[in-house]
TIROKOL-262256 format. One record per residue (C-alpha): x, y, z. Coordinates in steps of 0.25 Angstrom, whole numbers, always signed. Example, Ala and Ser with C-alpha at 12.3 -4.5 7.8 and 13.67 -1.06 7.14 Angstrom:
# TIROKOL-262256
      X      Y      Z
    +49    -18    +31
    +55     -4    +29
***
This chain:
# TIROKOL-262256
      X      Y      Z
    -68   -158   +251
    -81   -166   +251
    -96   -158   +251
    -98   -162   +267
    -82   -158   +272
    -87   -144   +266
   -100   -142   +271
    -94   -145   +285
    -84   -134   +285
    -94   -126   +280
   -102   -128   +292
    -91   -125   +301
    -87   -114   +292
   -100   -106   +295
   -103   -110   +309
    -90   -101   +311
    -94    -88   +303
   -108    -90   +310
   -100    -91   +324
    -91    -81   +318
   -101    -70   +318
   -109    -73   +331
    -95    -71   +337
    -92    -57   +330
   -106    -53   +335
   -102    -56   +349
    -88    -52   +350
    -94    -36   +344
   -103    -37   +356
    -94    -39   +366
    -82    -31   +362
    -90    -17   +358
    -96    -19   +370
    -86    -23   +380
    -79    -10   +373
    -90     -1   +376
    -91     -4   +391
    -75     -7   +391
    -78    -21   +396
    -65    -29   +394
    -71    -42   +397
    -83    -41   +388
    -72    -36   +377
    -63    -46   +379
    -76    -57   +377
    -79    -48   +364
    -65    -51   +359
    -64    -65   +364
    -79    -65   +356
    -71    -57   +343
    -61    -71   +343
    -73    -81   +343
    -74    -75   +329
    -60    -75   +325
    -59    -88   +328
    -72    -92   +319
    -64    -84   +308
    -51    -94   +311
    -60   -106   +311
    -67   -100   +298
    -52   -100   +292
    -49   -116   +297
    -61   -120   +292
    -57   -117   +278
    -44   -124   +279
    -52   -135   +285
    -61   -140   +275
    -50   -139   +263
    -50   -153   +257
    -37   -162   +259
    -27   -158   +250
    -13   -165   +248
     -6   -157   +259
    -17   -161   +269
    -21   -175   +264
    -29   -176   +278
    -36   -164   +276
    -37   -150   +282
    -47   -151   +295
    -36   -149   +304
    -36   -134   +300
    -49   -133   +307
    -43   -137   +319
    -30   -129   +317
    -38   -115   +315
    -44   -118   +330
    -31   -116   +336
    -32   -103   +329
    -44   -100   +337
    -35   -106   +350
    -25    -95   +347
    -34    -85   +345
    -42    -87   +359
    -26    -86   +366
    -24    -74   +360
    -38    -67   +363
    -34    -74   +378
    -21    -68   +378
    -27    -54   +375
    -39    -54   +385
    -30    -58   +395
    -21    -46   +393
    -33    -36   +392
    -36    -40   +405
    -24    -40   +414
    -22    -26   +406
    -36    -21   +412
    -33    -27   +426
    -22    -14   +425
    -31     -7   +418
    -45     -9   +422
    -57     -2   +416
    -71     -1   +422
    -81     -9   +411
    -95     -4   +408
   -105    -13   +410
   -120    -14   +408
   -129    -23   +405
   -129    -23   +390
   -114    -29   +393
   -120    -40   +399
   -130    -42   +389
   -119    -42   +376
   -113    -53   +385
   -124    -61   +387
   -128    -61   +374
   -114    -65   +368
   -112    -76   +377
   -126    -82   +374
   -121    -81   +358
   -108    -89   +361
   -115    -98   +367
   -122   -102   +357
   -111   -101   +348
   -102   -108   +355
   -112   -120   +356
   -115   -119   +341
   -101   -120   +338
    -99   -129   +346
   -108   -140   +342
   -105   -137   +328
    -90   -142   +331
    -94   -152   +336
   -104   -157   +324
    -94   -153   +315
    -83   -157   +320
    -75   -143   +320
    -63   -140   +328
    -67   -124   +324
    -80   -124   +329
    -76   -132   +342
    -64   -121   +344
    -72   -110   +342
    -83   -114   +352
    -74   -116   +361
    -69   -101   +358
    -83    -97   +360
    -85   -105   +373
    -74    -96   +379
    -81    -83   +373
    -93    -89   +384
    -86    -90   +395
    -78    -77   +392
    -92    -71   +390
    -98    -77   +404
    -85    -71   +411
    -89    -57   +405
   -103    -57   +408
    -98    -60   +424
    -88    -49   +422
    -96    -40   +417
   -106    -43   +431
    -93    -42   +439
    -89    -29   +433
   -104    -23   +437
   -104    -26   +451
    -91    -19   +451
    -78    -26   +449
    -72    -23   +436
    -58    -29   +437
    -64    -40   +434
    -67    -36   +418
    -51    -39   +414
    -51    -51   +423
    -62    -57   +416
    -55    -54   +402
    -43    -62   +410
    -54    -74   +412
    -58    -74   +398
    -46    -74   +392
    -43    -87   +398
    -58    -92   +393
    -52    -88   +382
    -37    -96   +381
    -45   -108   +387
    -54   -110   +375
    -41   -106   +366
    -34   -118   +375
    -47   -129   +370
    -45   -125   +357
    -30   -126   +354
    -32   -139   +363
    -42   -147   +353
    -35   -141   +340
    -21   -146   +345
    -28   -160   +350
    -31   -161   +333
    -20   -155   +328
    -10   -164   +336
    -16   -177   +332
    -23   -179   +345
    -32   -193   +345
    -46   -191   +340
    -52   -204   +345
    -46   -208   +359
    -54   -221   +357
    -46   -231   +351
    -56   -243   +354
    -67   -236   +345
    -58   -238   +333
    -53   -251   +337
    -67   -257   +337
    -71   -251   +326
    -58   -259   +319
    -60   -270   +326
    -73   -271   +318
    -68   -272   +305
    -67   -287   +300
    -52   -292   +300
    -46   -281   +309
    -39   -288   +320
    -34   -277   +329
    -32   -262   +329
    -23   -253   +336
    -14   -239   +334
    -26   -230   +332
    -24   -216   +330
    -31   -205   +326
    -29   -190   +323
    -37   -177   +320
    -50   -169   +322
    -62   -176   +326
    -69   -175   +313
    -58   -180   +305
    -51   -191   +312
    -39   -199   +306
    -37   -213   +312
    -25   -223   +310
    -25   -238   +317
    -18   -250   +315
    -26   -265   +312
    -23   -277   +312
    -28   -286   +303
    -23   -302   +300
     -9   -303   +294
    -14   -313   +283
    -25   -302   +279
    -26   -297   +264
    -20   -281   +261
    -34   -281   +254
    -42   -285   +267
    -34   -276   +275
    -38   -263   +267
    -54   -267   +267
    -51   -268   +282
    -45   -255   +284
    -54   -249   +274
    -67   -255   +284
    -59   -250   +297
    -58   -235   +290
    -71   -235   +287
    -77   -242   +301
    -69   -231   +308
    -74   -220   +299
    -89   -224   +302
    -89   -226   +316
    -81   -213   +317
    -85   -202   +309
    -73   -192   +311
    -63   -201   +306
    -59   -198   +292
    -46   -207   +289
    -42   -220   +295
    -26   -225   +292
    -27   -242   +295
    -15   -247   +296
    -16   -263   +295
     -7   -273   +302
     -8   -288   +301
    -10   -297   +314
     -2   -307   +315
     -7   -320   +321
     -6   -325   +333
***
């Protein structure tokens, strides 16, 4: 693995453990808390919180996988584990889903009277305010980077803010008087919660099956079309993440051309396309004479 594949994973690497213990932080908050005043809601946004860092520990683990170098049982690499381990984060946000929303129809039987003061709303706002800017630094950065990861696990954290917002309402709707509402909040934000799993799995799935990565097959015909000798170009495909794109197409050249000219042409074609669009990393050409007439 070259110097700048490395430093790149090391970067996603530690924007995670960073991420990683702003969440711990949090999620102590709100669960200690939430217990202290038996506020199911807030707990139940603490715990949600507490899976925020799991699911920097499971992207912590896919990066390591990710950036091993090609071997010879995975001659295209091993980047596709980075977008595998998301679904981990998927299925942990169905499973914290799954939990909620039994807490909750088990205290609409059982309900308890939550305390709540103002320190409650102040550990709120405060949390919300850092996963804002987490999820916004997170974010950004999968984008820049290019990071499956980081992109999931903002996405996690953007449910963490609207589950905190529908806490903070809660917890006014609980002081003027209306407590039942506490478990049915949890009910809400477990489905905040099995949304954001829903995204996750959808995009993971979208690279794992071989979904198209460029929709725009003109781009890439034009791009063809302006090497010297290429006469047509058709069948294009492509496959993979974003950042590491692999693309097949068919071109024709003239029947009467030389094997030699024909591989300087794919060659110019491999490298065009590699230029103009930066996430592709390997180009198949598969040349075909055109006949006259």
């Amino acid at each position: 693995m070259n110097s700048q594949v490395r430093e790149h994973y090391n970067r996603i690497r530690w924007i995670l453990v960073f991420v990683l213990l702003l969440n711990w932080l949090v999620a102590l908050a709100k669960i200690l808390y939430g217990l202290f005043t038996r506020c199911q809601s807030m707990t139940a946004d603490g715990f949600h919180s507490l899976s925020d860092g799991a699911s920097n520990i499971i992207g912590i683990i896919g990066i390591h996988f990710a950036c091993q170098p090609k071997d010879k049982e995975h001659p295209y690499g091993h980047k596709k584990y980075e977008t595998f381990f998301s679904l981990g984060i998927a299925a942990l946000l169905f499973l914290l889903a799954f939990n909620l929303a039994k807490a909750g129809i088990g205290r609409l039987y059982n309900p308890q009277v939550p305390h709540i003061d103002s320190t409650s709303f102040i550990i709120m706002m405060v949390t919300m305010a850092l996963n804002i800017a987490v999820m916004r630094y997170e974010h950004k950065k999968g984008k820049q980077l290019n990071s499956d990861i980081l992109i999931s696990d903002a996405l996690h954290t953007r449910a963490d803010i609207f589950t905190s917002l529908s806490v903070i309402i809660t917890l006014i709707v609980i002081k003027l008087g209306y407590p039942v509402l506490d478990p049915i909040a949890t009910i809400v934000i477990s489905l905040f919660i099995a949304h954001a799993g829903f995204d996750i799995a959808r995009h993971s799935s979208r690279v794992l099956c071989d979904t198209a990565v460029i929709m725009d097959d003109k781009r890439i015909a034009d791009i063809v079309l302006g090497i010297k000798g290429v006469k047509a170009c058709h069948k294009i495909r492509s496959r993979g993440r974003p950042d590491d794109v692999y693309l097949d197409l068919h071109v024709q050249v003239n029947a009467d051309m030389h094997m030699d000219n024909a591989h300087k042409i794919s060659y110019a074609i491999e490298a065009a396309i590699k230029k103009e669009i930066p996430g592709v990393t390997d180009v198949v050409v598969h040349m075909e004479p055109k006949e006259k007439g």
